[in-house]
GUGU-986896 format. One line per field, with one value per atom (N, C-alpha, C, O, CB): residue in three letters; atom name; x, y, z; residue number from 1. Coordinates in Angstrom, 3 decimals, decimal comma, always signed. Glycine has a CB too. Example, Ala and Ser with C-alpha at 12.3 -4.5 7.8 and 13.67 -1.06 7.14 Angstrom:
BEGIN
rest [Ala/Ala/Ala/Ala/Ala/Ser/Ser/Ser/Ser/Ser]
atom [N/CA/C/O/CB/N/CA/C/O/CB]
X [+13,190/+12,300/+13,200/+14,236/+11,308/+12,850/+13,670/+12,900/+13,409/+14,084]
Y [-5,690/-4,500/-3,300/-3,319/-4,473/-2,250/-1,060/+0,030/+1,138/-0,598]
Z [+7,800/+7,800/+7,800/+8,465/+9,046/+7,080/+7,140/+7,870/+8,039/+5,725]
nr [1/1/1/1/1/2/2/2/2/2]
REM end
This chain:
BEGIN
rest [Unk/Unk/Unk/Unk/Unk/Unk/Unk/Unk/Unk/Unk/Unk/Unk/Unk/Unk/Unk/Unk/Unk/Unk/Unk/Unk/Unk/Unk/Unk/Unk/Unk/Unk/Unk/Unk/Unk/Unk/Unk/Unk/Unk/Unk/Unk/Unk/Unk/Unk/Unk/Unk/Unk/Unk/Unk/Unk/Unk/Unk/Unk/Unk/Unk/Unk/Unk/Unk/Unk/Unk/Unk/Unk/Unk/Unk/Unk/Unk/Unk/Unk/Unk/Unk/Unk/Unk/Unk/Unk/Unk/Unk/Unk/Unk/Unk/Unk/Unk/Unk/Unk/Unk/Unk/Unk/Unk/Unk/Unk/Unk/Unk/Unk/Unk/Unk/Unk/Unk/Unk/Unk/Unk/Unk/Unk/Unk/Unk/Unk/Unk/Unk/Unk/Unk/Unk/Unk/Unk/Unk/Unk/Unk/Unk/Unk/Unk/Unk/Unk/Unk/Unk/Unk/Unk/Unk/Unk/Unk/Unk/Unk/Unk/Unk/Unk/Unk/Unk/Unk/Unk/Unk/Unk/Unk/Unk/Unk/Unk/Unk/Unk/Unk/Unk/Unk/Unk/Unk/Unk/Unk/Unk/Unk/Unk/Unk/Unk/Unk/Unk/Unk/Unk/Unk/Unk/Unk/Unk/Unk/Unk/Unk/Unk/Unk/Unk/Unk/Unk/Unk/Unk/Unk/Unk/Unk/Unk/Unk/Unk/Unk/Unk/Unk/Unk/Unk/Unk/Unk/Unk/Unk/Unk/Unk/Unk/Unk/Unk/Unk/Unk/Unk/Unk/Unk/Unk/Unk/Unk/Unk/Unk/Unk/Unk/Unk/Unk/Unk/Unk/Unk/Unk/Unk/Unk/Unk/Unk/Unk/Unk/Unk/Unk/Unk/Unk/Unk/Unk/Unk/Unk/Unk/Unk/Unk/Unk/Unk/Unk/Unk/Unk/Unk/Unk/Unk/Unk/Unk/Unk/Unk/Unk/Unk/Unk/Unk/Unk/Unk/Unk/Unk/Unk/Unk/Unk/Unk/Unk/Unk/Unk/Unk/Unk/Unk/Unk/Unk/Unk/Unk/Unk/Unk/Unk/Unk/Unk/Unk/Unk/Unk/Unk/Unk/Unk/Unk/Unk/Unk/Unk/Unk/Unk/Unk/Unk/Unk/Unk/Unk/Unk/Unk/Unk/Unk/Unk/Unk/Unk/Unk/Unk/Unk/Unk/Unk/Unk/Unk/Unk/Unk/Unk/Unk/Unk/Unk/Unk/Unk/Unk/Unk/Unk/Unk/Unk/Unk/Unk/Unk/Unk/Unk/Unk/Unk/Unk/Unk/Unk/Unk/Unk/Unk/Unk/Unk/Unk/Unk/Unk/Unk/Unk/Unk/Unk/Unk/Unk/Unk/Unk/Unk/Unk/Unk/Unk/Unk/Unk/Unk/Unk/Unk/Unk/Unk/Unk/Unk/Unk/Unk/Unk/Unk/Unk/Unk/Unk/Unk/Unk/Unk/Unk/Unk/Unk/Unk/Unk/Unk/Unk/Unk/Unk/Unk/Unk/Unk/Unk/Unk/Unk/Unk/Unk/Unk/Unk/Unk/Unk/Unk/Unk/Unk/Unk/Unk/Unk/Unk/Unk/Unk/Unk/Unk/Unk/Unk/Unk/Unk/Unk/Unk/Unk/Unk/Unk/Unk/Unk/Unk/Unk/Unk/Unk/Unk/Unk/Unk/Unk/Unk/Unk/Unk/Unk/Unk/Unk/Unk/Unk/Unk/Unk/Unk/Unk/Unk/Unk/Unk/Unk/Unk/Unk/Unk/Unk]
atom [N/CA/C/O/CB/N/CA/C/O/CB/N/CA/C/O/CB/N/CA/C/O/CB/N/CA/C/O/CB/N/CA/C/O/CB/N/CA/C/O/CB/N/CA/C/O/CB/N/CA/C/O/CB/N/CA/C/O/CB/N/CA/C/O/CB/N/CA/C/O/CB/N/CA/C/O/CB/N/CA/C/O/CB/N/CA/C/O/CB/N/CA/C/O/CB/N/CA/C/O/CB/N/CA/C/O/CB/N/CA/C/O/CB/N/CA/C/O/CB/N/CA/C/O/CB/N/CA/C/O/CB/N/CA/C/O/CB/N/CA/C/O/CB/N/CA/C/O/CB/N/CA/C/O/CB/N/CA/C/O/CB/N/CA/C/O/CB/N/CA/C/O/CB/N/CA/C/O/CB/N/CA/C/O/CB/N/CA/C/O/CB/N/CA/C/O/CB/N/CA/C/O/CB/N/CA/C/O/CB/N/CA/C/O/CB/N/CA/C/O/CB/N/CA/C/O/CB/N/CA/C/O/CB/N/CA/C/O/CB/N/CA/C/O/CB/N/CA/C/O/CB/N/CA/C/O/CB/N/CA/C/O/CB/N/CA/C/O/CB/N/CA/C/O/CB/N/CA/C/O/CB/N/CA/C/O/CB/N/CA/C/O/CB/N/CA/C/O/CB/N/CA/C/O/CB/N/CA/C/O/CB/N/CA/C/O/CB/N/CA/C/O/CB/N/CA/C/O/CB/N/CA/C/O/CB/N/CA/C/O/CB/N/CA/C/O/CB/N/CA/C/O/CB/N/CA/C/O/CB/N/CA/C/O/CB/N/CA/C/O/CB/N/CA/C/O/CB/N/CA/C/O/CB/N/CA/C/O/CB/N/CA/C/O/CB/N/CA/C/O/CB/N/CA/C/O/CB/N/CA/C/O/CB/N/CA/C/O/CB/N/CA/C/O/CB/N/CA/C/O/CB/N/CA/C/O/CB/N/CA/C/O/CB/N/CA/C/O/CB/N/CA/C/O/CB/N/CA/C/O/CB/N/CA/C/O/CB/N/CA/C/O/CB/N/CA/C/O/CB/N/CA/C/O/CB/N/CA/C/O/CB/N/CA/C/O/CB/N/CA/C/O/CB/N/CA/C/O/CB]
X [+132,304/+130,942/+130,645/+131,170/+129,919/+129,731/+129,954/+128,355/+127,664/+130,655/+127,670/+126,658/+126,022/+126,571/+126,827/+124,495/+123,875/+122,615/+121,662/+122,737/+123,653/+122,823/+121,604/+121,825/+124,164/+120,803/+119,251/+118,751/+118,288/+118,142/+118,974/+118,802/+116,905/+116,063/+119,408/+116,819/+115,012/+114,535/+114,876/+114,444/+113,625/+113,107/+111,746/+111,191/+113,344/+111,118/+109,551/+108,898/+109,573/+109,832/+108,261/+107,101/+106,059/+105,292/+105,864/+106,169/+105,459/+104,230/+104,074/+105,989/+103,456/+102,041/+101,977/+100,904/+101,208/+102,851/+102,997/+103,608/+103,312/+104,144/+104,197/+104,978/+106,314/+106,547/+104,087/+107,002/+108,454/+108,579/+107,823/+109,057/+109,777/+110,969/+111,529/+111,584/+112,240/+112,217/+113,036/+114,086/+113,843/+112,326/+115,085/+115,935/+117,092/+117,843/+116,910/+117,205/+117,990/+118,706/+118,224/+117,135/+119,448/+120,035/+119,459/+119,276/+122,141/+119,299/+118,602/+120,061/+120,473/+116,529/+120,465/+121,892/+121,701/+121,734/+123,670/+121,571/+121,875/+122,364/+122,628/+120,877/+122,723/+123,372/+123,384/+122,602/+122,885/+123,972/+124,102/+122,712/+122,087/+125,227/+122,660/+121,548/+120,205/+119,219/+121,489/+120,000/+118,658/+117,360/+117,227/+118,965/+116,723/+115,442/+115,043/+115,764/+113,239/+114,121/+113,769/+112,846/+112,991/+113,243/+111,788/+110,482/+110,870/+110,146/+110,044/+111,989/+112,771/+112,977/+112,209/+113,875/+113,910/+114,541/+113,335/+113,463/+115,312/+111,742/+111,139/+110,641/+110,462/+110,133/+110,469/+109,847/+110,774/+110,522/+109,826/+111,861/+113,102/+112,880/+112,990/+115,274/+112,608/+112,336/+111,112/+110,968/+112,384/+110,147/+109,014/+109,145/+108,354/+107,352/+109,784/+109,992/+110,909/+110,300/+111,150/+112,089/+112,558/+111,239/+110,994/+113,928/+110,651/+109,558/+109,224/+109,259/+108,622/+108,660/+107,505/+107,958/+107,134/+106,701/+109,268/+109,882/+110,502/+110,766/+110,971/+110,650/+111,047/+108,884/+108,674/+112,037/+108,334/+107,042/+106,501/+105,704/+106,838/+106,726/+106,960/+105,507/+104,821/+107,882/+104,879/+103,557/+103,798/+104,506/+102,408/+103,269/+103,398/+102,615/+102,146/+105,213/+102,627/+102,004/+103,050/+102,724/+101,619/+104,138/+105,230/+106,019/+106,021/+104,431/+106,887/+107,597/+106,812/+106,304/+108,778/+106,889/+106,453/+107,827/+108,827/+105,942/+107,911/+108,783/+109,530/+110,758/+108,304/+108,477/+109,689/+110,161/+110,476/+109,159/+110,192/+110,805/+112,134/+112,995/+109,786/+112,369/+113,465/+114,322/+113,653/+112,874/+115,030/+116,277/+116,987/+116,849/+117,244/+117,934/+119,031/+120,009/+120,017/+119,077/+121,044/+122,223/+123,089/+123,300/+122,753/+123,891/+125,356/+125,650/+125,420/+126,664/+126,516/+127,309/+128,949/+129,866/+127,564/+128,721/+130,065/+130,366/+129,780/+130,161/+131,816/+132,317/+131,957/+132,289/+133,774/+131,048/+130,959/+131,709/+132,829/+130,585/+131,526/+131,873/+131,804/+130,910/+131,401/+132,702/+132,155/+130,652/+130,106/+133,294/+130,340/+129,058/+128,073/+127,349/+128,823/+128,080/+127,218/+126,881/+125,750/+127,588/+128,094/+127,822/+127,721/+127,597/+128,248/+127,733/+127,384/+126,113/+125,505/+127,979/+125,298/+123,811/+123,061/+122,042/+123,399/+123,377/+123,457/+123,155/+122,431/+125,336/+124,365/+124,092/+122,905/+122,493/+125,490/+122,513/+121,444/+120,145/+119,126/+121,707/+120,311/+118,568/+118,411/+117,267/+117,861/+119,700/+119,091/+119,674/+120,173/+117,088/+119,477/+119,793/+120,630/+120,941/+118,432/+120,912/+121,136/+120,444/+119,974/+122,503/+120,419/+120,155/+120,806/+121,530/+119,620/+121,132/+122,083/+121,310/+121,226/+123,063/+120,708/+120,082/+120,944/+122,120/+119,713/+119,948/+120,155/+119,944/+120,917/+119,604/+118,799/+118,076/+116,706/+116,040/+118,094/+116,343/+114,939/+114,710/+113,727/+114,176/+115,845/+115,389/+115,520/+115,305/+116,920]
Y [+71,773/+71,418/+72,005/+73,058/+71,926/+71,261/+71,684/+72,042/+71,243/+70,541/+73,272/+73,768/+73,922/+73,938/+74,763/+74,047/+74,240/+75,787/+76,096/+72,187/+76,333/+77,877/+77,748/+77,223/+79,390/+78,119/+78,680/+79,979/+80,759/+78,110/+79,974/+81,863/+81,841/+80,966/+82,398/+83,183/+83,277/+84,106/+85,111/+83,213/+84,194/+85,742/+85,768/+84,764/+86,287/+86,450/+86,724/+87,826/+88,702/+87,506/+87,778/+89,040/+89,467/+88,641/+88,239/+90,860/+90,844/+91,257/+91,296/+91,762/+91,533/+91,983/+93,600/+93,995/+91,902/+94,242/+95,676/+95,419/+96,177/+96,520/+94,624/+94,082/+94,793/+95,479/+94,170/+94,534/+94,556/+93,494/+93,046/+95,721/+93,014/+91,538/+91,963/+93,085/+91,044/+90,430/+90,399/+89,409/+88,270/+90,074/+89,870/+88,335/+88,056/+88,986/+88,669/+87,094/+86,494/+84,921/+84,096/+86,507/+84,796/+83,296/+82,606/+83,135/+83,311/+81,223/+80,328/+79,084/+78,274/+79,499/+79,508/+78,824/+77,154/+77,254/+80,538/+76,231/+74,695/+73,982/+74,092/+73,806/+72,815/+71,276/+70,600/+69,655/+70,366/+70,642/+70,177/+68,934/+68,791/+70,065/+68,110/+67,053/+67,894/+67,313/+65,352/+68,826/+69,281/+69,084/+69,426/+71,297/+68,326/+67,784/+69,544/+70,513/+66,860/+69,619/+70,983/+71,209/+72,229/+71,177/+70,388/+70,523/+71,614/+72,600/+69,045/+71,461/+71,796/+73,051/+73,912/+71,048/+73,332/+74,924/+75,673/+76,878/+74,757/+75,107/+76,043/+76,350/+77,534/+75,750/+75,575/+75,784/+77,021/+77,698/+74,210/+76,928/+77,787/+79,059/+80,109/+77,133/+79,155/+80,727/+81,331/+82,545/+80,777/+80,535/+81,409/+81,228/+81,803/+80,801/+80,722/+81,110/+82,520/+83,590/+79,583/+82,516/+84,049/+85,223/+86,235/+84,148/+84,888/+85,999/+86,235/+87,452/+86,007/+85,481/+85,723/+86,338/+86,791/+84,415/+86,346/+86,834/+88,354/+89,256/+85,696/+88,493/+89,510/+90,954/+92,031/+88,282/+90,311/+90,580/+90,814/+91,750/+91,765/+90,273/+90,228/+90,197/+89,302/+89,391/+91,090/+90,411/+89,987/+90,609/+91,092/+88,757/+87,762/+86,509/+86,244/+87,273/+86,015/+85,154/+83,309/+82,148/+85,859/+83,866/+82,450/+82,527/+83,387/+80,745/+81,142/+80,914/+79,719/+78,648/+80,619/+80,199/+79,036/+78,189/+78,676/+79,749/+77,006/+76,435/+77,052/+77,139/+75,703/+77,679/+78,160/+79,826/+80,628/+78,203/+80,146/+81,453/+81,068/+81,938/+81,963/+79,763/+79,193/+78,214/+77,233/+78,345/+78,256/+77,389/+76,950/+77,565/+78,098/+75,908/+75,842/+75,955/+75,519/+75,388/+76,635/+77,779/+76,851/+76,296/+79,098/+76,463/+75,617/+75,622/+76,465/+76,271/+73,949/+73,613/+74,617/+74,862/+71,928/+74,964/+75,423/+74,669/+73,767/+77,061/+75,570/+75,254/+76,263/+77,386/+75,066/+76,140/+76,985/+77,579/+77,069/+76,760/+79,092/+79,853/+79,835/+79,097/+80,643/+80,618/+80,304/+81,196/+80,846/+80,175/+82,288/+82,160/+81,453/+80,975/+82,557/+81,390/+80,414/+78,932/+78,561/+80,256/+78,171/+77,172/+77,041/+75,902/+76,566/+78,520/+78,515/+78,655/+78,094/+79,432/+79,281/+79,525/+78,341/+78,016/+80,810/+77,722/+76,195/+74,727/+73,741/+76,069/+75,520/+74,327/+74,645/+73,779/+74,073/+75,607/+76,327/+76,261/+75,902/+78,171/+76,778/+76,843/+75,780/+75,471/+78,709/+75,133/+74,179/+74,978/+74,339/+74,108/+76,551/+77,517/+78,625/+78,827/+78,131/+79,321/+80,471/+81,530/+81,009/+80,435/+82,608/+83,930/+84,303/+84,822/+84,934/+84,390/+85,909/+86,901/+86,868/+85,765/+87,763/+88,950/+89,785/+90,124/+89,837/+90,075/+90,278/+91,301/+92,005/+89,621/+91,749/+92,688/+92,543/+91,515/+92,569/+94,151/+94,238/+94,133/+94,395/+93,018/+93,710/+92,745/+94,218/+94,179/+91,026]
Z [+82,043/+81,677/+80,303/+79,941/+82,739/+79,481/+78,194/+78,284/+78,915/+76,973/+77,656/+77,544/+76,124/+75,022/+78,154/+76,525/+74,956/+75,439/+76,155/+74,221/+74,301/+74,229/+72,951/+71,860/+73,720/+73,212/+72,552/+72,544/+73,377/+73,192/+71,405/+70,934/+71,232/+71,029/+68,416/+71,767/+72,158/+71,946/+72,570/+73,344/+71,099/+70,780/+71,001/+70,555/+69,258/+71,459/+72,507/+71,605/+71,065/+74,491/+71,546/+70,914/+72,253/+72,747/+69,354/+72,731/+73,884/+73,100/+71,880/+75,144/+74,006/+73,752/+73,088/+72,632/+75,284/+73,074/+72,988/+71,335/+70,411/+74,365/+71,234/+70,026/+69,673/+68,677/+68,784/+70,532/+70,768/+71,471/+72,334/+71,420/+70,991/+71,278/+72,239/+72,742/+70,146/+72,641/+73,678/+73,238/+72,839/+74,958/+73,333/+72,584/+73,697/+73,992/+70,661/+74,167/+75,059/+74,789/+74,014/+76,181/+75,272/+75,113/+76,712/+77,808/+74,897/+76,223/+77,415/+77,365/+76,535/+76,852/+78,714/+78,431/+79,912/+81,138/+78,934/+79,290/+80,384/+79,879/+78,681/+80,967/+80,708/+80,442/+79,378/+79,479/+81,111/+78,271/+77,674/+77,179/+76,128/+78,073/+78,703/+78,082/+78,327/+77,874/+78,969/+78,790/+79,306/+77,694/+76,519/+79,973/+78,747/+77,368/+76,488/+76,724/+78,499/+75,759/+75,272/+76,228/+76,901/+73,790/+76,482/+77,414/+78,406/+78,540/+78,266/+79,100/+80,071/+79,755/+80,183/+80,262/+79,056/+78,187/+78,037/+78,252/+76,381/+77,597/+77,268/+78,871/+79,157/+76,051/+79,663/+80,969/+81,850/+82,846/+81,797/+80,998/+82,239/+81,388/+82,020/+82,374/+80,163/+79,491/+79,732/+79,590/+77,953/+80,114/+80,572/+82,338/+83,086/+79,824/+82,630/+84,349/+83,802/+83,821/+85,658/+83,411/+83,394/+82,942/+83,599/+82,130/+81,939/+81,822/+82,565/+82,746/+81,289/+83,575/+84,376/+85,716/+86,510/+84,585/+85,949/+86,957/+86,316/+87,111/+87,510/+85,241/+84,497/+84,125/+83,566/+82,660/+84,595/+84,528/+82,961/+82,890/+85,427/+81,937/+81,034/+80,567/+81,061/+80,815/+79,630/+79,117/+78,123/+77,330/+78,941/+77,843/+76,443/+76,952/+78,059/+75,922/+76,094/+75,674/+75,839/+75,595/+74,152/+76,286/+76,477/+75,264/+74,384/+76,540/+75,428/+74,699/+73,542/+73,876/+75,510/+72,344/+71,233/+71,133/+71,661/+69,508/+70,510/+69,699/+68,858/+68,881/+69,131/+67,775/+66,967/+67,603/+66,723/+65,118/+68,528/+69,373/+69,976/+70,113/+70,676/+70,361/+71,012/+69,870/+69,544/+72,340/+69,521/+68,652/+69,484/+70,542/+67,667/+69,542/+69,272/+68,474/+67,323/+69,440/+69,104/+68,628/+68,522/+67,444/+69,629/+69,927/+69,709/+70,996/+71,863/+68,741/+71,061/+72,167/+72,399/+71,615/+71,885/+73,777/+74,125/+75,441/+76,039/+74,282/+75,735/+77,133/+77,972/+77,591/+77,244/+79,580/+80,406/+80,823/+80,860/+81,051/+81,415/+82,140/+83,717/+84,132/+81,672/+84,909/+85,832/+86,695/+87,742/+86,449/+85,891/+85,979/+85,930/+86,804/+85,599/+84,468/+84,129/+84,803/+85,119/+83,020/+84,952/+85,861/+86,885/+87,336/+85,862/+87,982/+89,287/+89,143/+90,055/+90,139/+88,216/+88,291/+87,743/+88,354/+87,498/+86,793/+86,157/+87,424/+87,562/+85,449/+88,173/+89,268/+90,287/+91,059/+90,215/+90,256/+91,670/+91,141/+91,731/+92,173/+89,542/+89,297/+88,041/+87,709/+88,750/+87,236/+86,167/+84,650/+83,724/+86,340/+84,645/+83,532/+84,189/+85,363/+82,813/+82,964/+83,064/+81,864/+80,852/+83,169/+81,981/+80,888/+80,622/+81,472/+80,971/+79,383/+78,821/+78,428/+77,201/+77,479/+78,883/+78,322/+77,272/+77,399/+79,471/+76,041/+74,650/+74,258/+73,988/+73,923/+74,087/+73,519/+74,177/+74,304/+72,030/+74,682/+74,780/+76,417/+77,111/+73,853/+76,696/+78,225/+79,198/+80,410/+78,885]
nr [1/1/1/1/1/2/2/2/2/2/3/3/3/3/3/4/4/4/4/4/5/5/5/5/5/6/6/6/6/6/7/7/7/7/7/8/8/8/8/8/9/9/9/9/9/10/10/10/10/10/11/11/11/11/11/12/12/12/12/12/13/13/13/13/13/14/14/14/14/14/15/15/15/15/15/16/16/16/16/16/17/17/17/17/17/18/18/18/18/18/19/19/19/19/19/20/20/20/20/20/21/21/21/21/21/22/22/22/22/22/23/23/23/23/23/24/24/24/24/24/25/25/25/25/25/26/26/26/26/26/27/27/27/27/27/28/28/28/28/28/29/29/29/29/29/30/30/30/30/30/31/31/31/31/31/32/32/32/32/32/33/33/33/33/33/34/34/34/34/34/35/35/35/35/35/36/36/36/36/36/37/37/37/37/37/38/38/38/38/38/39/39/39/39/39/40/40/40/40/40/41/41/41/41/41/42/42/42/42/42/43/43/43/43/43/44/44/44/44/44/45/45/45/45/45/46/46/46/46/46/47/47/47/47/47/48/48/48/48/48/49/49/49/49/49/50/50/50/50/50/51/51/51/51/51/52/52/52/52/52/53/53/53/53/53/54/54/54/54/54/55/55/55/55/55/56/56/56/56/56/57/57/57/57/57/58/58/58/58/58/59/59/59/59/59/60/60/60/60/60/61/61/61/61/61/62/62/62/62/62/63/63/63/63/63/64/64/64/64/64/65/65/65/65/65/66/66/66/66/66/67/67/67/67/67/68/68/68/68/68/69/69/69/69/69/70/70/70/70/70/71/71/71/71/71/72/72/72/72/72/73/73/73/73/73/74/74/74/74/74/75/75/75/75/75/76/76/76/76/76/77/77/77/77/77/78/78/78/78/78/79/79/79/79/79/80/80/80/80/80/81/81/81/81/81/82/82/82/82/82/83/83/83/83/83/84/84/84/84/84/85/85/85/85/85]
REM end
């Protein structure tokens, strides 16, 4: 399975970042990617304000791992926690 990683960087309310990669399917719309980075916040209890547009990029297509695509198949994404997290 070939994947598309999106570098993410958050500004919390305290004003320190969080930078993580938002890793899915290759076709996954953006609408989508941003909906799966503020579900991790929010389960991460994160205060902020969400994810903007320009907080989330796209980085680059790779080939999955078998992490990654076991969690890929269950919830849609995966996280790579980065910095901050």
């Amino acid at each position: 399975m070939e994947v598309a990683i999106f570098d993410t960087y958050v500004k919390k309310k305290d004003g320190r970042y969080l930078h993580f990669n938002i890793i899915v399917k290759r076709d996954t719309p953006f609408q989508e990617v941003m909906e799966y980075g503020n579900t991790y916040l929010q389960t991460k209890g994160v205060n902020s304000n969400g994810i903007l547009h320009k907080d989330c990029r796209f980085c680059h297509l790779t080939s999955t791992i078998p992490v990654w695509e076991t969690r890929i198949m269950v919830s849609g994404y995966y996280i790579h926690e980065l910095e901050g997290c």
